[in-house]
C-alpha positions as CSV (number, residue, x, y, z in Angstrom):
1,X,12.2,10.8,-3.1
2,X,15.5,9.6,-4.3
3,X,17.8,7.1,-3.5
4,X,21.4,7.6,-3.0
5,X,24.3,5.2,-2.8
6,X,28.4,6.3,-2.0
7,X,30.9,3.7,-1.9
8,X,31.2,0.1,-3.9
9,X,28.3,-1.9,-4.9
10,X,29.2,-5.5,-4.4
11,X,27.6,-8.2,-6.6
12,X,27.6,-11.7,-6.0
13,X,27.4,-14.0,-8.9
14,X,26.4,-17.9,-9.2
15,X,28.1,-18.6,-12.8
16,X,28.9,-20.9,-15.3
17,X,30.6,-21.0,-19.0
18,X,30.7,-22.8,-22.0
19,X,34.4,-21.9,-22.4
20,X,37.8,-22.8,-20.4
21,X,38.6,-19.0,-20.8
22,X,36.1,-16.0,-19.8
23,X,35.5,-12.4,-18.6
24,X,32.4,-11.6,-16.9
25,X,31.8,-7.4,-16.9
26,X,28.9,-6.0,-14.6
27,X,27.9,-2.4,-15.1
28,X,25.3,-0.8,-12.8
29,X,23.0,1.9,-14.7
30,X,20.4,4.5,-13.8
31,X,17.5,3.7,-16.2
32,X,15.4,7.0,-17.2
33,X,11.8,7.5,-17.9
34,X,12.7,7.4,-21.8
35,X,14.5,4.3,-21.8
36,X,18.4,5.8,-21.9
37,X,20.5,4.8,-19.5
38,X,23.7,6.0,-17.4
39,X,26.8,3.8,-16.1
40,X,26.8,4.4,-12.6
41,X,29.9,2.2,-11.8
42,X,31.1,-1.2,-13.5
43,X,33.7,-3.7,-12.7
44,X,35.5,-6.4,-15.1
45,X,36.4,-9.9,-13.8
46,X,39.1,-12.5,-15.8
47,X,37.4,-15.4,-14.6
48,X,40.2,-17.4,-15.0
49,X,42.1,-14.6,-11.6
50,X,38.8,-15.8,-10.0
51,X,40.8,-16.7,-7.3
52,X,43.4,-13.9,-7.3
53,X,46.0,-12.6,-9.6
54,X,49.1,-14.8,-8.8
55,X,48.3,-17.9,-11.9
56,X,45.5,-18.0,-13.8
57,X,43.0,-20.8,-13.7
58,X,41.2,-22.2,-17.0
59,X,37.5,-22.6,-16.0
60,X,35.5,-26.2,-16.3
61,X,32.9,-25.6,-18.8
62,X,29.2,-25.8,-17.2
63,X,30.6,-25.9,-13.5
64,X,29.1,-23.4,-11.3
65,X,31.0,-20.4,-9.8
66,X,30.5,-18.2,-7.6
67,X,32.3,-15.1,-7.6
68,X,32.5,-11.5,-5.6
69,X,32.7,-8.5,-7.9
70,X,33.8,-5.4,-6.1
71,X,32.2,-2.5,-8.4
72,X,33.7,1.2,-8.6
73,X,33.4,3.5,-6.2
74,X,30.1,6.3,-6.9
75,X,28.3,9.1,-5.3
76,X,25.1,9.2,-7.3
77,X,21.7,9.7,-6.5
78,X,18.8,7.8,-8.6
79,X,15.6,9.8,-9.2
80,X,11.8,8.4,-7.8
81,X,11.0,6.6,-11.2
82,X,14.4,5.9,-12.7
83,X,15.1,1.7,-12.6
84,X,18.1,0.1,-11.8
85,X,19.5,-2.2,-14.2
86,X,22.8,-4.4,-13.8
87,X,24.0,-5.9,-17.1
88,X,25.9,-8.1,-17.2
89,X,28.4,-9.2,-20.0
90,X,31.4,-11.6,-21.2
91,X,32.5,-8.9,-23.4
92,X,33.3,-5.0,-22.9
93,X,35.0,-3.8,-26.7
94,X,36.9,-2.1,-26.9
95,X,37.5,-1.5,-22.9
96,X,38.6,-5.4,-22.5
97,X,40.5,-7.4,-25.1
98,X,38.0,-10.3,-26.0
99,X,38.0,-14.0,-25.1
100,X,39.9,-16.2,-27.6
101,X,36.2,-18.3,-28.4
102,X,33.0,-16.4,-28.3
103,X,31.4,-17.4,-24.4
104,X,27.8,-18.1,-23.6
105,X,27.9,-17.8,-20.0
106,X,24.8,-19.1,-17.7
107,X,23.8,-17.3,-14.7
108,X,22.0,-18.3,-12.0
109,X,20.3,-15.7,-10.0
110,X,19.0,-17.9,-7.2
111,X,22.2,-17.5,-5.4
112,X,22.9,-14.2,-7.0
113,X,22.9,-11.0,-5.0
114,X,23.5,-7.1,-5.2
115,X,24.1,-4.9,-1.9
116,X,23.7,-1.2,-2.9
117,X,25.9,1.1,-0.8
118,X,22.8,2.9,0.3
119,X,23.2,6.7,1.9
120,X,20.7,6.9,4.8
121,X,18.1,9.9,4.3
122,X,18.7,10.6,7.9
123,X,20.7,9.6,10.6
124,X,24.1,8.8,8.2
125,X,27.2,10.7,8.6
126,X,27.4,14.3,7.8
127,X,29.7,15.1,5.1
128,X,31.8,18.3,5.4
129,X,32.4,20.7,2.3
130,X,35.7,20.4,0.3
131,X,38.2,22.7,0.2
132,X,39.1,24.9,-2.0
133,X,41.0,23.7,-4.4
134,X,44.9,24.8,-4.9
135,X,47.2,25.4,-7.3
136,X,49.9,27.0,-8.7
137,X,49.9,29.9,-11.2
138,X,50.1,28.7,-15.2
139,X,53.2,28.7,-16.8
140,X,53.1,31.8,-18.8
141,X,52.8,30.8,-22.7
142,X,51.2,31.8,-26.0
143,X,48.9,29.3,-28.0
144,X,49.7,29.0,-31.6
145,X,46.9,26.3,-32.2
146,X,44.5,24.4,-30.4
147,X,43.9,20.9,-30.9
148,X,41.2,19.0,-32.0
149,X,40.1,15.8,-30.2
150,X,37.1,13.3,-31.8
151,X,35.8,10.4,-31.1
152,X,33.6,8.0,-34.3
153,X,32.1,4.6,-34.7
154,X,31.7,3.1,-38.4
155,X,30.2,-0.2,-39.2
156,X,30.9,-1.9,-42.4
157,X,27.1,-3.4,-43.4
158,X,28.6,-6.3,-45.1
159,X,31.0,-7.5,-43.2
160,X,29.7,-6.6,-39.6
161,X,33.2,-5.4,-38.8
162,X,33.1,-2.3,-36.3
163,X,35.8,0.4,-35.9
164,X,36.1,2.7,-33.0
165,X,38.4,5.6,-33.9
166,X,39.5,8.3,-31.2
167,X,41.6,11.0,-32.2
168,X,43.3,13.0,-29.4
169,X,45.4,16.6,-30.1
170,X,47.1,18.7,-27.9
171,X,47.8,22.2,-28.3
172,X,50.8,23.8,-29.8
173,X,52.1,26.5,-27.5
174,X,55.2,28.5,-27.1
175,X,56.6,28.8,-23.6
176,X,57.0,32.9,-23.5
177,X,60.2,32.6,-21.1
178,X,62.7,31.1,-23.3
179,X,60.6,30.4,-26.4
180,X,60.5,27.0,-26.4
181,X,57.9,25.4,-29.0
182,X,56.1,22.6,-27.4
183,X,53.2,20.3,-28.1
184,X,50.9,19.5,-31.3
185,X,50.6,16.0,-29.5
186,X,48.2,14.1,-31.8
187,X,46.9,10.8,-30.5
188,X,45.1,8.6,-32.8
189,X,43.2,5.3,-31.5
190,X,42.0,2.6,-33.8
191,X,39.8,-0.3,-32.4
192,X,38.0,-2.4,-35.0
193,X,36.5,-6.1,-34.5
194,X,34.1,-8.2,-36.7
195,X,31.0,-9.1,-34.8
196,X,31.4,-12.4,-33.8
197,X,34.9,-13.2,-34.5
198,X,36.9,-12.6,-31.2
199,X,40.2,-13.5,-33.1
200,X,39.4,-10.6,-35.6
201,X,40.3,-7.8,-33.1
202,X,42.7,-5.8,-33.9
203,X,44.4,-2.0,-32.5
204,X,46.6,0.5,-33.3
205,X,47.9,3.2,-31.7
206,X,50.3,6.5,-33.3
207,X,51.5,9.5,-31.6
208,X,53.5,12.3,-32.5
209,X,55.0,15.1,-31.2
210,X,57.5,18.3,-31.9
211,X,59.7,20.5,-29.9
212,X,61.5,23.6,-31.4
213,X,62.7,26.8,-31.6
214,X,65.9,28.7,-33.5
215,X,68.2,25.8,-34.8
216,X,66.3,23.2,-32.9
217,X,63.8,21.0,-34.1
218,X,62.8,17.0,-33.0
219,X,59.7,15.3,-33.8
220,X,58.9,11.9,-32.5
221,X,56.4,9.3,-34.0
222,X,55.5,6.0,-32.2
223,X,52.9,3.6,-33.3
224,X,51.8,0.0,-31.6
225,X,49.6,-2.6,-33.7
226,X,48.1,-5.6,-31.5
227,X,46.6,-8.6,-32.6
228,X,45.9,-12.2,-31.5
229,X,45.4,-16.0,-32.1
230,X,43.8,-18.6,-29.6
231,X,47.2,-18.8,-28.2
232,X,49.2,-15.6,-28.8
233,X,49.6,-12.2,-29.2
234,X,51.3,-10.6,-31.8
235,X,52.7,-7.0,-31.0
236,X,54.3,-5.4,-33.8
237,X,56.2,-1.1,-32.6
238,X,57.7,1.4,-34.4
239,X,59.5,4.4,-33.5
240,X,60.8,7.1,-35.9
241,X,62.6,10.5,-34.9
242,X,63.4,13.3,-37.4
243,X,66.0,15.8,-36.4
244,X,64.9,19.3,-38.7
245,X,62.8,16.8,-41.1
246,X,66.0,15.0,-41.4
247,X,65.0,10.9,-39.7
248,X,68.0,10.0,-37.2
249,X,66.6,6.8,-36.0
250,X,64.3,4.1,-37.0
251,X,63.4,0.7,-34.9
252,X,61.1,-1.9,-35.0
253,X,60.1,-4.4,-32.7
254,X,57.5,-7.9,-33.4
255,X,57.1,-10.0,-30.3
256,X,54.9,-12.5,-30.0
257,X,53.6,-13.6,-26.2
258,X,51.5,-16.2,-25.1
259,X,47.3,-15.0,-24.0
260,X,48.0,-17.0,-20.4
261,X,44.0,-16.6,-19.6
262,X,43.5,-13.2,-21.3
């Protein structure tokens, strides 16, 4: 009645590329009677590490390749009359920075393969229970405010360009044992790429935080911005402390750093 897999699906792909530089990004899902889908377990390959990690090797465009993927590990069981789908990709925004040139990449399933890690029905291993879990008791402290977390995606009509924005807040607390003010961590996450214009991407990334109490007060603020050409990226920091409001240091650093396959 169902079918149900535990370990790492392996997928075997015979490729080719249009491009020297590529990703390839496999995603297993559990189709459902209304169309939707769940990811099940995924993996992301730098074709250019096609051969491991220690140098990265430019790909000839419109050789074939064939490459192992290793997906993630999953316990999930697929219901009679779900599908399985595996999609496949060059680009996963904004999980993977994308390829320098936009990639039409060729597959050819003749020599392609899937092996499921199938659970037998009957006969398998039996799996014991877990444990309960352990832990210690909670630091006793009083909540002043919770935070609010949020995640949105706009497009701009016109200009096709897309932003991811995920806003993450942590709660502001005081520690009741020596009345230590902690948290009010905000986290905010900008993504944003025009569709069809890998060298458009662009991130950002600010977070702050405070710690107080009587004649003590320190807030920190750090932000990242990333961007990239062909051949580099551009990394631009700040970081900015304020001792009671007052700031007590300011830096700045701009690197730049070759792509090297990415």
């Amino acid at each position: 009645s169902t079918l149900e897999i535990l370990g790492a699906t392996k997928v075997t792909l015979n490729l080719s590329v249009n491009r020297p530089t590529a990703f390839v990004c496999v995603r297993l899902n559990d189709v459902k009677l209304d169309g939707s889908s769940t990811r099940v377990a995924y993996a992301v390959m730098n074709l250019t590490h096609r051969n491991g990690h220690h140098r990265a090797q430019k790909l000839i465009p419109g050789r074939q390749y064939r490459v192992n993927i290793q997906l993630s590990d999953a316990a999930y069981s697929f219901i009679r009359g779900h599908r399985l789908r595996v999609a496949i990709s060059t680009t996963y925004w904004p999980m993977i920075w994308p390829s320098p040139e936009t990639v039409e990449l060729t597959l050819h399933t003749r020599n392609s393969s899937i092996e499921l890690p199938v659970r037998p029905s009957r006969g398998g291993p039996k799996l014991k229970p877990f444990l309960a879990a352990e832990e210690g008791p909670p630091m006793p402290a009083t909540v002043l405010s919770a935070g609010a977390s949020g995640n949105t995606v706009s497009r701009d009509v016109l200009s096709g360009r897309v932003e991811v924005l995920s806003e993450r807040g942590g709660d502001k607390a005081v520690i009741d044992e020596h009345g230590l003010e902690v948290g009010g961590r905000k986290t905010i996450e900008r993504m944003s790429i025009t569709e069809g214009d890998p060298l458009s991407a662009e991130t950002e990334m600010t977070v702050g935080n405070q710690v107080k109490r009587d004649g003590f007060d320190v807030e920190v603020f750090a932000r990242t911005h990333l961007t990239s050409t062909k051949d580099e990226f551009f990394l631009i920091a700040d970081l900015d402390v304020y001792e009671s409001k007052d700031r007590v240091l300011a830096k700045r650093w701009s690197v730049a750093f070759p792509r090297r396959g990415i």
